[in-house]
C-alpha positions in Angstrom: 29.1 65.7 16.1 31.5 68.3 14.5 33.6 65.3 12.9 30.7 63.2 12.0 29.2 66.6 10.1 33.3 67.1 8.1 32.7 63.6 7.6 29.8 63.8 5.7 30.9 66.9 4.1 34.2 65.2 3.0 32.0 62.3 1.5 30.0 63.9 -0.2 32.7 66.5 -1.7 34.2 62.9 -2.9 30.9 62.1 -4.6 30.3 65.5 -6.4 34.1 65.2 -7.3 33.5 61.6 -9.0 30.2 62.5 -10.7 31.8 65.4 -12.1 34.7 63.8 -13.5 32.2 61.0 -14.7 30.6 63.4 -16.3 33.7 65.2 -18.1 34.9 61.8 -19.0 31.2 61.8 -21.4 32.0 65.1 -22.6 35.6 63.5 -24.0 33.6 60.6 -25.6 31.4 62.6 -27.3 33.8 64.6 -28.6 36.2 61.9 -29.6 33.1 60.2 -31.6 32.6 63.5 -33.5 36.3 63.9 -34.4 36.0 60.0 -35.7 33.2 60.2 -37.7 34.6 63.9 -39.3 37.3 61.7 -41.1 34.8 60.1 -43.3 33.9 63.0 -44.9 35.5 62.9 -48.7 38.5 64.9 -48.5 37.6 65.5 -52.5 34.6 64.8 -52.8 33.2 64.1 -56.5 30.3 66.6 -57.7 26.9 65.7 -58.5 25.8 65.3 -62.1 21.9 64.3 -62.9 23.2 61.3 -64.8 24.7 59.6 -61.1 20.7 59.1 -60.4 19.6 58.4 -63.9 18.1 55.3 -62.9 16.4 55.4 -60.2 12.7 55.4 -60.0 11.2 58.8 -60.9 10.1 60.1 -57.6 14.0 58.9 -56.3 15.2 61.2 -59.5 13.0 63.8 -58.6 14.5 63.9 -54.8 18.1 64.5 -55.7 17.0 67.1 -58.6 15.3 69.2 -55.6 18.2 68.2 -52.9 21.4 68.6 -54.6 22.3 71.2 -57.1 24.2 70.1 -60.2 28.1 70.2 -59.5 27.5 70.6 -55.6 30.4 68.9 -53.7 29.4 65.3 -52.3 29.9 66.2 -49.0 28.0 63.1 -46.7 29.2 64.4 -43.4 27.9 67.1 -41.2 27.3 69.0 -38.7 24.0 70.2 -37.2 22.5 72.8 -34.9 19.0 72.9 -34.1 16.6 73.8 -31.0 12.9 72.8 -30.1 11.1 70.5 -27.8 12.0 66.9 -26.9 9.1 64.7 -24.8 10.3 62.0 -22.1 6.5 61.3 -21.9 3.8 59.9 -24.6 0.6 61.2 -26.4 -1.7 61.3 -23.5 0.8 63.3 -21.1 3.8 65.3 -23.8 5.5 66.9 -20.7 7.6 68.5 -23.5 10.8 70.2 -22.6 12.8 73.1 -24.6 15.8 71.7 -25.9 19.0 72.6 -27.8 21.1 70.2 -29.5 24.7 69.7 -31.9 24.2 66.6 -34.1 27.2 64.6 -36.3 25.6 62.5 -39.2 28.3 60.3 -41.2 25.6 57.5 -42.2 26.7 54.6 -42.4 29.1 55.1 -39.7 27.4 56.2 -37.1 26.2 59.7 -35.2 26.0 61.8 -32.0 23.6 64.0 -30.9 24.3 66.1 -27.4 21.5 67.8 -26.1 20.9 69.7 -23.1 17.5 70.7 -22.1 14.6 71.2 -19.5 14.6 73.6 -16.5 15.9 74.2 -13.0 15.9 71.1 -11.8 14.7 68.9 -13.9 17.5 70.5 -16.6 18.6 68.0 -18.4 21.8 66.6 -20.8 23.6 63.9 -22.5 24.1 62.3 -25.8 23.1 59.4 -28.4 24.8 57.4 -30.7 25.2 54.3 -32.2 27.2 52.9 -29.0 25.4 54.9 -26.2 22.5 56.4 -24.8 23.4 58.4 -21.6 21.9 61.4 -20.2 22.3 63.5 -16.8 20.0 65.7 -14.3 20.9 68.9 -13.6 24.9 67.7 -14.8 25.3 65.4 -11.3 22.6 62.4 -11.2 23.1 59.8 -14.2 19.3 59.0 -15.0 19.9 56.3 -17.8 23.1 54.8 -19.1 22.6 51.8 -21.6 23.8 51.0 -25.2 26.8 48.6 -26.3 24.3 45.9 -27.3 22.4 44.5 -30.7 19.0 46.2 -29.6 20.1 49.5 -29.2 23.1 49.3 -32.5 20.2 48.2 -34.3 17.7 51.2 -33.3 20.2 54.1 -33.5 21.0 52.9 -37.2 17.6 53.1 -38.2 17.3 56.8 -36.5 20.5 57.5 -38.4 20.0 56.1 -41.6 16.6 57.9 -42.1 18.2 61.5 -41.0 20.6 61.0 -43.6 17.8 60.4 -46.3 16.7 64.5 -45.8 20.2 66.1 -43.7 23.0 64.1 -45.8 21.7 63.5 -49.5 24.8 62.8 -50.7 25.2 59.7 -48.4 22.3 58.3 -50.0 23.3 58.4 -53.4 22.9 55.0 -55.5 26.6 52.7 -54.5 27.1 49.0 -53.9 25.6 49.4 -50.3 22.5 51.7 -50.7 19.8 50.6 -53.1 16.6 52.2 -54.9 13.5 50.8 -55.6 9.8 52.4 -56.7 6.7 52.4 -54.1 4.4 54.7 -56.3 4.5 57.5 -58.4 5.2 59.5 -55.4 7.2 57.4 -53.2 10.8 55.8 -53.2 12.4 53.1 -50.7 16.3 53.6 -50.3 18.0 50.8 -48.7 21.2 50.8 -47.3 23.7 48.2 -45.8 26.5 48.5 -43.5 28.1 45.2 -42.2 25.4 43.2 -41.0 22.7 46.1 -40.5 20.2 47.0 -43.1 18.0 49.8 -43.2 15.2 50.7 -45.3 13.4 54.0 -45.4 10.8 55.4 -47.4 10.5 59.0 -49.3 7.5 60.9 -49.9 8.2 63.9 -52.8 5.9 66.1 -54.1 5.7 66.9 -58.0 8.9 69.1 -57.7 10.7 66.4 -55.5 10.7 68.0 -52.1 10.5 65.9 -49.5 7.1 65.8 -47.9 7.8 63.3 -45.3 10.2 59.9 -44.1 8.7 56.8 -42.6 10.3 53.7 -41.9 10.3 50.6 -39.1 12.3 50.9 -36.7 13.6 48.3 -34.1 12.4 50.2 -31.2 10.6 49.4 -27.5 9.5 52.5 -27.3 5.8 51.0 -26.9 3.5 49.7 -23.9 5.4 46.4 -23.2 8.8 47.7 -23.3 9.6 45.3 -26.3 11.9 45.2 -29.1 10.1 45.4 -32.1 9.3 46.9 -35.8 7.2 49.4 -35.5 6.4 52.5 -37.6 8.8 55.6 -37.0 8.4 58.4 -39.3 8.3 62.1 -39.6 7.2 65.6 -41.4 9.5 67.8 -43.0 9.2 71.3 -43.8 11.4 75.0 -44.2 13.7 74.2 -46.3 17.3 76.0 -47.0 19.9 75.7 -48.9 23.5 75.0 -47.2 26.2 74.8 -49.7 24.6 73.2 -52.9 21.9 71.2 -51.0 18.1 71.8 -50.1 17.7 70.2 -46.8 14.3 70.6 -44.4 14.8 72.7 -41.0 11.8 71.9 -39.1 11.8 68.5 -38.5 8.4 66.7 -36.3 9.1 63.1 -35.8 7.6 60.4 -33.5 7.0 56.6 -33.3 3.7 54.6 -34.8 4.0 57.1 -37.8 1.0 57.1 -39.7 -1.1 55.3 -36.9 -3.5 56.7 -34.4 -0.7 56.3 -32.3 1.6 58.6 -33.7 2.9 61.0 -31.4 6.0 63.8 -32.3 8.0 63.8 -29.5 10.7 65.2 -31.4 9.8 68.7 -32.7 12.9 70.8 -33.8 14.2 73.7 -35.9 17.6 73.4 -37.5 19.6 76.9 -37.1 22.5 75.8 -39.0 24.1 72.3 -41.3 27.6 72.6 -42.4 29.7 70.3 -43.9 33.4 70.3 -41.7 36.2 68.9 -43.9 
């Protein structure tokens, strides 16, 4: 009985050994994907002039007059901090959990966002990006792993692409891959390109061009039959700050079937600090 019980012990050692290093090995990734997407950032970066946006539609104009201060550094890559509450269930049952979170933005290349969250057991971590969506329970028991395929490249660059609308204005400045066009007085649609992905999101302003809200479709099946599909994705914006030249929101609630009775935020946060590493 005595070896049977060191055998166990010495199996399951083996296990928590593995899981741990599995786990490290994430850690590495994520960092390595940060580090990457860092050296986009314009080592000198031009500085924004009103005439750069001159001819865009008016509420598009009206958006970078708010966003970006004349002669700020085009900085498109940074770094975010931000805390809140993240739901792994729907409108009928939130189950929302307290969550903190670092996030890279470097639209068009791609992102990651590592979060940790949740409580005793049921404590949670992991990352997205454009290649991955893995997270952990309680740092031991993988409890989902996918990414690497069309469905999901396609979905993160839609999350992405939108963020960098409000968090990266600079990266959505009019260039041979992002496009403007007018929706109303008070709405713009910026389209951008990258490879073979396309993305279009639209921008509500009010009169002095602050952003009001985002809203977009999303490839997504994040809906009842577990589907890829377009569907509506949107969110509010609110608090705004300025970080280094630009006026970017820091409370952020965003969910899927924006603008639908469906809508629910899952995704409710408050942005402690964006910088701009370079």
């Amino acid at each position: 009985m005595r070896m049977i019980v060191i055998a166990i012990l010495v199996i399951v050692g083996f296990c928590l050994t593995g899981l741990l290093a599995w786990r490290q090995l994430d850690h590495r990734a994520d960092r390595a994907e940060m580090d990457r997407l860092i050296g986009f950032q314009p080592t000198n970066p031009g500085r924004f002039a009103p005439k750069m946006v001159a001819d865009l539609p008016a509420p598009a104009r009206r958006f970078f007059a708010f966003a970006i201060a004349e002669d700020t550094p085009l900085y498109t890559v940074a770094r975010l901090e931000m805390e809140g509450q993240f739901s792994m269930g729907d409108k009928t049952k939130p189950s929302y959990m307290p969550m903190r979170a670092t996030q890279l933005l470097a639209a068009p290349h791609g992102f990651v966002w590592a979060m940790s969250g949740g409580e005793g057991a049921m404590r949670m971590a992991g990352s997205d990006s454009r290649s991955w969506t893995r997270f952990w329970l309680a740092g031991l028991a993988p409890v989902a792993r996918f990414g690497g395929t069309p469905d999901h490249t396609r979905s993160a660059f839609g999350r992405y692409v939108a963020e960098a609308v409000f968090w990266t204005p600079a990266a959505v400045l009019p260039s041979p891959n992002v496009t403007w066009e007018p929706v109303s007085e008070n709405v713009a649609r910026m389209t951008m390109r990258h490879g073979d992905l396309e993305q279009a999101v639209d921008i509500t302003v009010g009169e002095d061009g602050q952003p009001l809200h985002v809203m977009f479709m999303r490839w997504s099946d994040a809906n009842p039959q577990k589907t890829h599909q377009l569907q509506p994705f949107g969110g509010f914006l609110s608090e705004f700050r300025e970080f280094e030249g630009f006026m970017l929101p820091t409370h952020i609630e965003a969910g899927n079937f924006f603008d639908t009775n469906e809508y629910f935020p899952f995704f409710v946060v408050d942005v402690s600090d964006i910088n701009f590493p370079h």
